[in-house]
N, C-alpha and C positions, 0 to 999 in steps of 0.2 A: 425383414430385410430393409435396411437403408434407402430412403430414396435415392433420386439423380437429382443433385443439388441446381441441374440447368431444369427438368423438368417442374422439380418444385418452385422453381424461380417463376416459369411460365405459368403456374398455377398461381401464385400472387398475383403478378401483372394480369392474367386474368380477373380475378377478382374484381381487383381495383378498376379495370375497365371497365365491369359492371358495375360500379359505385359505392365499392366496399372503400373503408379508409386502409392505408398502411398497416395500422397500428391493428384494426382488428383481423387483416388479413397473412397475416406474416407469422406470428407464435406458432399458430397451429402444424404450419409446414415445417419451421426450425424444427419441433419436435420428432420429423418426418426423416430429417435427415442426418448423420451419423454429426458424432459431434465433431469430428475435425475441418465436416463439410459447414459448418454453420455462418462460421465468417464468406465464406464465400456467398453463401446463398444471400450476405445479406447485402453486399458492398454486388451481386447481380442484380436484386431489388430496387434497392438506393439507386444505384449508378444509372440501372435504365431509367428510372422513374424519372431522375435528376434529368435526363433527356429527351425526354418520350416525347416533347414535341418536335425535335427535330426526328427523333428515330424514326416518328412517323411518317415523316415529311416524305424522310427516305423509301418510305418501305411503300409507301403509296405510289411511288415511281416505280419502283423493282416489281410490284404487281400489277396483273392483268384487269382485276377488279378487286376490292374490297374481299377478306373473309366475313362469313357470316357472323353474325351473336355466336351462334352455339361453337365457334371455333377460337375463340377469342384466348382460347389456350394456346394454338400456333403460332396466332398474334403476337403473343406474348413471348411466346419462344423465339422468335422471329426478331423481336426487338432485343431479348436478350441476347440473341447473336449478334446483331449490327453493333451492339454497345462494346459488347468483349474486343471484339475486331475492329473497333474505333478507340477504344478506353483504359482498356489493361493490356497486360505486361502477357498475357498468354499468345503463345506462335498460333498465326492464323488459320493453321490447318489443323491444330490440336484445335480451336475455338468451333471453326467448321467440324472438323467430324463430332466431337462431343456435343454441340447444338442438335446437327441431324440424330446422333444417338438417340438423344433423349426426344424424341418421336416417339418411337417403342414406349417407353414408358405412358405416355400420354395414349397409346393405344388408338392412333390415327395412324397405320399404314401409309396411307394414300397421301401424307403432305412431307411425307418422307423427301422423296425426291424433289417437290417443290423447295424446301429448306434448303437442301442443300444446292440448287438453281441460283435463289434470292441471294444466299449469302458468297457463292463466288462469280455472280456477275458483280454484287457492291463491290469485290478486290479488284475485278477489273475494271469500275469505270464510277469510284468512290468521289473523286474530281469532278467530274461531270455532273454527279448526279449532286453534292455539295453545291453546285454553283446555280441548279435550277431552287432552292429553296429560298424563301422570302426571309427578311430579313429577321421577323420576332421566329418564323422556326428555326435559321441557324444560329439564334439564340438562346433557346431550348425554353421556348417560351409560347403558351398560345397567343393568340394573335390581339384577342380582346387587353390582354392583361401587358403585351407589352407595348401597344397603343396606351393603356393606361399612365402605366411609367413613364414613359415618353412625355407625355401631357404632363402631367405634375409634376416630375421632377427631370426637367429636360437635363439640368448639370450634374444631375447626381444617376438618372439613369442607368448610366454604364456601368457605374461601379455598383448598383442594386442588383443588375443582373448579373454579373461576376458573381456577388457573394452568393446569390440564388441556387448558381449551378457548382458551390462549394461546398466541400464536407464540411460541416460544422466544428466551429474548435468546444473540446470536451469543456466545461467550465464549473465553477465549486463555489459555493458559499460558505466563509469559513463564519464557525456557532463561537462568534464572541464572546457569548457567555461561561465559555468552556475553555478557549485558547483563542490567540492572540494570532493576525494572518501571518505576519512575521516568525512565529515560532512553527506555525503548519508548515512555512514553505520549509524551512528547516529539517521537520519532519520527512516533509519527502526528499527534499537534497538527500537525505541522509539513508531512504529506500532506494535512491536512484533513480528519482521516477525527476525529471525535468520541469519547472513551472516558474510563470511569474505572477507579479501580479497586476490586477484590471488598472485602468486609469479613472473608471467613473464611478464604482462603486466601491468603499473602503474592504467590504468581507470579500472579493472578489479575486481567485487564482485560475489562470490559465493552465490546460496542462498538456505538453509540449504534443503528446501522443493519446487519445483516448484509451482508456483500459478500464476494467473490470474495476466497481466500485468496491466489491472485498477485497482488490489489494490494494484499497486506498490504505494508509495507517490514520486508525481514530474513524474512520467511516461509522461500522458498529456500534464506539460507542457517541455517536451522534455530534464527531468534534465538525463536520461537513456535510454538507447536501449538493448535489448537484441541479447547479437553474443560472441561466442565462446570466450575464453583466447586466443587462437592460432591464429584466424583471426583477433582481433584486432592489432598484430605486425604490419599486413601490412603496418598501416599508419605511426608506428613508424621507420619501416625500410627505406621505400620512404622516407622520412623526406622533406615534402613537404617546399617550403621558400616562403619571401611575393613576391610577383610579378611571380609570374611562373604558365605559363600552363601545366594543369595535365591534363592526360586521364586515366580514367578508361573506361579498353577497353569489359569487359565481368563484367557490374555492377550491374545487378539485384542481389538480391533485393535490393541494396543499403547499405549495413552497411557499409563497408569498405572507400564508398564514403563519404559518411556521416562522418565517421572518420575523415579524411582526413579535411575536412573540419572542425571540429570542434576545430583539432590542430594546422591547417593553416588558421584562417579567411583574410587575407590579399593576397591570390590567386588571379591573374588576372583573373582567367575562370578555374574550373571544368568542363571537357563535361565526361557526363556520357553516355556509350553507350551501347547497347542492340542490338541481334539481334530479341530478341520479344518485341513485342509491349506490350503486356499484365503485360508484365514480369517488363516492364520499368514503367508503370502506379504504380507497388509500390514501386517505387525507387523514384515518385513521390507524393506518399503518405508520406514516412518518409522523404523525406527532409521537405517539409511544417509540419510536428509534430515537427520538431527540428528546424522551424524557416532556412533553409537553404538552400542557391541556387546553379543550378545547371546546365549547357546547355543540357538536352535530346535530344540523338541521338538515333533513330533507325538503325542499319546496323550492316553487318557482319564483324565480324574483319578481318576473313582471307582476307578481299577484301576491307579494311580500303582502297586502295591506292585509289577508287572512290569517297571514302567520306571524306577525311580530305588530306589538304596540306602539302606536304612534309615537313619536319623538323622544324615542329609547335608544337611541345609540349619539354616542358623541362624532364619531366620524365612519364612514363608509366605504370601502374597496371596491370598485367591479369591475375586474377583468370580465369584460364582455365578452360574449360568443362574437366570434366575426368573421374576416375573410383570414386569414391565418398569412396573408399575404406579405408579412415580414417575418415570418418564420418557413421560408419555404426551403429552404438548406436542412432543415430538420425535418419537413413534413413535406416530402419532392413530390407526392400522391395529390396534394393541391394544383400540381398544374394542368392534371387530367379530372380531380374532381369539380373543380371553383366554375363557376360562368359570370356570364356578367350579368345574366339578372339574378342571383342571387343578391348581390350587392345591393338593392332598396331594401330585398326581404330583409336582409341582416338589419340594414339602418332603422327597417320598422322595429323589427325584436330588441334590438338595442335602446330606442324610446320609449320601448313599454316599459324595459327593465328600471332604465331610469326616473320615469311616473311613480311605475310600481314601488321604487324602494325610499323613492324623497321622503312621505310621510313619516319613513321610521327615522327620520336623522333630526336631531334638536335645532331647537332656533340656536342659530352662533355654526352651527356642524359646521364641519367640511366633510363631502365626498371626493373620492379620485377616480377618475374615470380613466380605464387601461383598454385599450386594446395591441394587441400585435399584429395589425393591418396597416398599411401605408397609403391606403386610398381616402380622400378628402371627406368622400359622404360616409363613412362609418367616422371622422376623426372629428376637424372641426366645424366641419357642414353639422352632422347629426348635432354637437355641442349650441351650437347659436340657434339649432332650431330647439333645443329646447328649452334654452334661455326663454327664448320668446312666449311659450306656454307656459313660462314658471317666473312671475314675476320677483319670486323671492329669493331666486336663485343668482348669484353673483359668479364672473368670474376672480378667480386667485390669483392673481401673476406668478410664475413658477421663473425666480432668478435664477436660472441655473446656467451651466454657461455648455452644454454636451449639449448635441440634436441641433434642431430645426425649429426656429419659434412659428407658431403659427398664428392664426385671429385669437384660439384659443387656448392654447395647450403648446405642448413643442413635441415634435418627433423626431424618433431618434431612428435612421434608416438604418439595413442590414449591413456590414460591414463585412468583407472577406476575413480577415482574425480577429475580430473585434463583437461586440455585440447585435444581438439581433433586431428589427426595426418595431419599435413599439409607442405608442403613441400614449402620450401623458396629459389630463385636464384637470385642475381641481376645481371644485365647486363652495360656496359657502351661502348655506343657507340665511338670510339675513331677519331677522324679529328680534 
């Protein structure tokens, strides 16, 4: 039997409040629940996560104390009440009784009737309790992170946290090797599916409504990928040439490689590298969708010097691991997972990466250093410190005229319809 698409909801947001990500917590339950309920379960997921710091805000007034750890399914359900009853189009007393329903399911009797307490005192004093919240939670924002924004980017703030608490617009990379953007969008005009095209990057189509990529037309046969406006630069910036070894050094899931490939086919060797296995298995699923080869490497990059030969590649990609902090419209489970002392750990894993992988880049290289984080110390902080440990490393000036130029690099912040915030440095090796 099907689940209850609100108590499966509560069992992700549990999850995640244990420290699970989104993305590993969520599949399991779709499969859980009938297929008509699935959109819902997932725009209950999304939608609360996209909130959850305010949710909480709330829900910390509507209780007497805190639930426990081991309830943290109530939690959840509890948030996924306050959201429906704040956020969608469903009548409040359908939203109320199907929240308390699905109690039962979760097999806790006894928060039965507290649910349905929590959720219609918030109808009656929704106002009141809205005006006792600080300003980053009725921004749906933890507190560390939107003191962050605030600081860095005092002008551009506002509209970071708008796009933040925004559905992501669906976006395409059209395989120019194959078809021309101008004749794709033609293509769909003519399936009736809506779209334009990006301003910043030429393979780049918006599409008016997200849908299912098998009704894309040419999906299957690899004429489009879906990946952000902003991440597709990468390949234009590297500006890969024929005969040159590339590394992408931090490649799952693969688009960027994939990129790369599509606007350079005359490369001697792409190696794509990963430190998961699993993770690299669909970097080998999209290169065979788009017909494209690749050398898969397992290994860690800060510790590249084991695995690959000194000054064997002409130029080098690394999307860093980082704060995900300009992709949080796509990945909303970051505003409950992220802290702020994560942020030096990352800047440290991010210096080793880049130690680790100098040696394999030729005297003359260039590297591109990506991350999709908008905070200073993983961007241009971490870049100038490692300037300074690497005398042979220069910066590139990146003319471009989109983003935010910085000491080093230029970032490009999250946009409400437009692309996500990612941050761009190249490097060139000088002998």
């Amino acid at each position: 039997m099907a689940m209850d698409p609100r108590a499966a909801a509560a069992m992700v947001i549990r999850d995640v409040l244990a420290g699970q990500s989104l993305n590993q917590a969520l599949p399991a339950h779709l499969l859980q629940v009938s297929e008509r309920d699935r959109g819902l379960l997932q725009q209950l997921c999304y939608g609360s996560l996209r909130q959850a710091p305010r949710l909480q805000a709330l829900l910390a007034q509507l209780l007497n104390k805190p639930l426990r750890a081991k309830d943290r399914d109530i939690t959840g359900l509890m948030l996924c009440g306050l959201y429906q009853l704040d956020s969608t189009r469903i009548p409040d007393h359908a939203a109320v009784a199907s929240t308390v329903g699905a109690v039962a399911t979760l097999k806790k009797p006894w928060a039965k009737g507290m649910t349905n307490a929590v959720l219609r005192r918030y109808l009656r004093e929704r106002e009141t309790l809205a005006a006792g919240l600080s300003d980053a939670a009725a921004a749906c924002h933890p507190q560390w992170l939107y003191q962050a924004l605030t600081a860095q980017w005092p002008k551009a703030a506002a509209n970071i946290v708008e796009a933040n608490n925004r559905q992501p617009p669906m976006t395409l990379r059209i395989n120019s090797a194959r078809i021309s953007r101008q004749a794709y969008l033609e293509k769909l005009a003519g399936e009736g599916i809506d779209a334009i095209a990006g301003q910043l990057s030429p393979h780049a189509v918006y599409l008016a409504t997200p849908r299912d990529v098998l009704e894309l037309p040419g999906f299957s046969d690899g004429e489009a990928s879906v990946q952000d406006e902003a991440a597709q630069l990468a390949a234009f910036l590297l500006q890969p040439q024929p005969g040159e070894r590339i590394l992408d050094a931090c490649a799952a899931p693969g688009g960027k490689a994939c990129h790369l490939l599509e606007l350079q086919p005359q490369l001697a060797e792409l190696v794509a590298m990963d430190v998961d296995a699993t993770r690299l298995e669909k970097v080998d699923q999209n290169l065979q969708r788009l017909g494209l080869a690749a050398k898969l490497l397992e290994g860690d990059a800060s510790r590249a010097g084991e695995l690959l030969q000194a000054a064997s590649f002409d130029r080098i990609l690394v999307d860093a691991p980082c704060s995900a902090t300009g992709v949080i419209r796509r990945h909303p489970d970051v505003k409950l997972l992220r802290r702020e002392e994560d942020i030096p750990q990352l800047a440290r894993l991010q210096l080793h990466i880049l130690q680790g992988l100098w040696p394999a880049l030729k005297p003359g290289g260039t590297l591109l250093y990506a991350t999709c984080s908008v905070l200073a110390r993983e961007n241009e902080e971490l870049i100038q410190e490692f300037l300074v440990q690497c005398p042979d490393a220069s910066i590139v000036s990146l003319d471009e005229t989109w983003g935010e130029p910085t000491g080093s690099g230029r970032q490009l912040l999250p946009d409400a319809s437009a692309a996500d915030g990612l941050f761009y440095a190249m490097l060139r090796k000088t002998g």
